[in-house]
C-alpha positions as CSV (number, residue, x, y, z in Angstrom):
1,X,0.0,0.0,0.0
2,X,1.3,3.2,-1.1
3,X,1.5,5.9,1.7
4,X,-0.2,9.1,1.4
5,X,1.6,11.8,0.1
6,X,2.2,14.9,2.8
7,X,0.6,17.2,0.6
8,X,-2.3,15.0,1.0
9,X,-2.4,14.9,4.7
10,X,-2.0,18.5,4.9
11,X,-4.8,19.7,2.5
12,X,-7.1,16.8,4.2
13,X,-6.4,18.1,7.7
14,X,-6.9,21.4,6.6
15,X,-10.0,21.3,5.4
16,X,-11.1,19.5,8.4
17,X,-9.8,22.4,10.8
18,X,-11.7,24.7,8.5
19,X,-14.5,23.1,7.9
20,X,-15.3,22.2,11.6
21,X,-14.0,25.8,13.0
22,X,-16.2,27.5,10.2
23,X,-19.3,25.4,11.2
24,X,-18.9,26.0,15.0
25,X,-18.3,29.2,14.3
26,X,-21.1,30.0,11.7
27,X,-23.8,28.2,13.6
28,X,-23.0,30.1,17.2
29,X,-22.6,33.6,15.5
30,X,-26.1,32.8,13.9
31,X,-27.6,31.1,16.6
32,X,-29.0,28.1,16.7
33,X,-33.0,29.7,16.0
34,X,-31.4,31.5,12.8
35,X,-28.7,28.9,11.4
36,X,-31.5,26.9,9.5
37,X,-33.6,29.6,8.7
38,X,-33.3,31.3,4.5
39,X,-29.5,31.4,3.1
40,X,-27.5,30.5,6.4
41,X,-28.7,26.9,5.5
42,X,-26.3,27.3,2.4
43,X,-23.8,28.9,4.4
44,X,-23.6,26.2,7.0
45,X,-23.8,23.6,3.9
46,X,-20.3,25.2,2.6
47,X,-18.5,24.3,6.0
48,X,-20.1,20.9,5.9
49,X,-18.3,20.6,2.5
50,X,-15.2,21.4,3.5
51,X,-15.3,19.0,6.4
52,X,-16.3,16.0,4.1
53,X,-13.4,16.8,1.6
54,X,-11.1,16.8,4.3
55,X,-12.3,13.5,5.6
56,X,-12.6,12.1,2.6
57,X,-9.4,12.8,1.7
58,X,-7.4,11.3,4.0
59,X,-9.8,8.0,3.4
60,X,-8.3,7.7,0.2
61,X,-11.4,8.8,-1.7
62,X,-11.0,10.1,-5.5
63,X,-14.0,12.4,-5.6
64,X,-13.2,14.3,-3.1
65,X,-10.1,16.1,-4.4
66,X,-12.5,17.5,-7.4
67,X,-15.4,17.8,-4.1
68,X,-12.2,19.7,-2.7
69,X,-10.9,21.9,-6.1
70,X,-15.2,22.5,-6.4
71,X,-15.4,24.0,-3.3
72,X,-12.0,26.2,-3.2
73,X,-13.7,27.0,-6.5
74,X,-16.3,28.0,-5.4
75,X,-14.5,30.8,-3.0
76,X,-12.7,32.1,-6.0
77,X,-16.1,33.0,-7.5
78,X,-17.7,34.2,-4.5
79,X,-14.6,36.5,-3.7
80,X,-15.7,38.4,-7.2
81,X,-18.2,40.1,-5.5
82,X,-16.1,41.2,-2.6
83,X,-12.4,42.3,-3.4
84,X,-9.6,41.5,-5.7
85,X,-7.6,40.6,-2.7
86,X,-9.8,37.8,-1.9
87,X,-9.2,36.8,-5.8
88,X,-6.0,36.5,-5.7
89,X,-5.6,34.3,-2.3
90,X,-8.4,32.5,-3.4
91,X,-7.2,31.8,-6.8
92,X,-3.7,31.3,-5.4
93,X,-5.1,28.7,-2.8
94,X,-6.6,27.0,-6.1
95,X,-3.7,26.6,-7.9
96,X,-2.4,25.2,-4.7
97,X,-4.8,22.5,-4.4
98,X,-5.1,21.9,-8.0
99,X,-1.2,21.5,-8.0
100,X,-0.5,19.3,-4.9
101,X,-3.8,16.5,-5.8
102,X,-3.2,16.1,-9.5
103,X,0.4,15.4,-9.0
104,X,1.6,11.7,-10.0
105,X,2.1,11.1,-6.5
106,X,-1.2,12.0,-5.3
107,X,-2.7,10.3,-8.5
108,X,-0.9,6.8,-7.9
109,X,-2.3,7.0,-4.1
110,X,-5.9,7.8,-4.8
111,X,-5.7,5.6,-7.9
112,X,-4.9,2.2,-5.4
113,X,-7.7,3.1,-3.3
């Protein structure tokens, strides 16, 4: 068996950190009468995504480095309608992921699993 890649690892426990801080957090600062109510639903969903990439990751799963290159995807779009300095890390976090999960390395591990 192949061992994960570090790259790997870090991305997967990074979106797990993220995910579950930006949940905890999201949900408390709404409240727990608000956090289901309209768009927070959506926001709340995002953080969930996160989380399951993460997991997912270090499982060995294949869909969830394109789950995981969706979702940073996702911010870059988002970050449009705020500033071009959220662009740019966004799109340079991209590149990142995009980079470190579609190299041979990271291909050969998620292709035995």
């Amino acid at each position: 068996m192949k061992k994960r890649p570090i790259a790997v690892t870090i991305i997967g426990c990074l979106l797990v950190v993220v995910g579950a801080a930006g949940f905890t957090y999201r949900f408390r600062e709404l409240g727990p009468h608000n956090a289901l109510h309209g768009g927070n639903i959506w926001i709340l969903a995002v953080e969930l995504v996160a989380l399951v990439c993460g997991i997912f990751l270090l499982r060995r799963k294949n869909w969830a480095r394109w789950l995981a290159l969706a979702w940073i995807g996702f911010h870059v779009a988002f970050s449009f309608l705020n500033s071009w300095r959220q662009v740019t890390v966004h799109g340079a976090i991209f590149l990142l992921f995009a980079y470190f999960l579609f190299r041979p390395d990271a291909q050969a591990y998620f292709r035995q699993g």
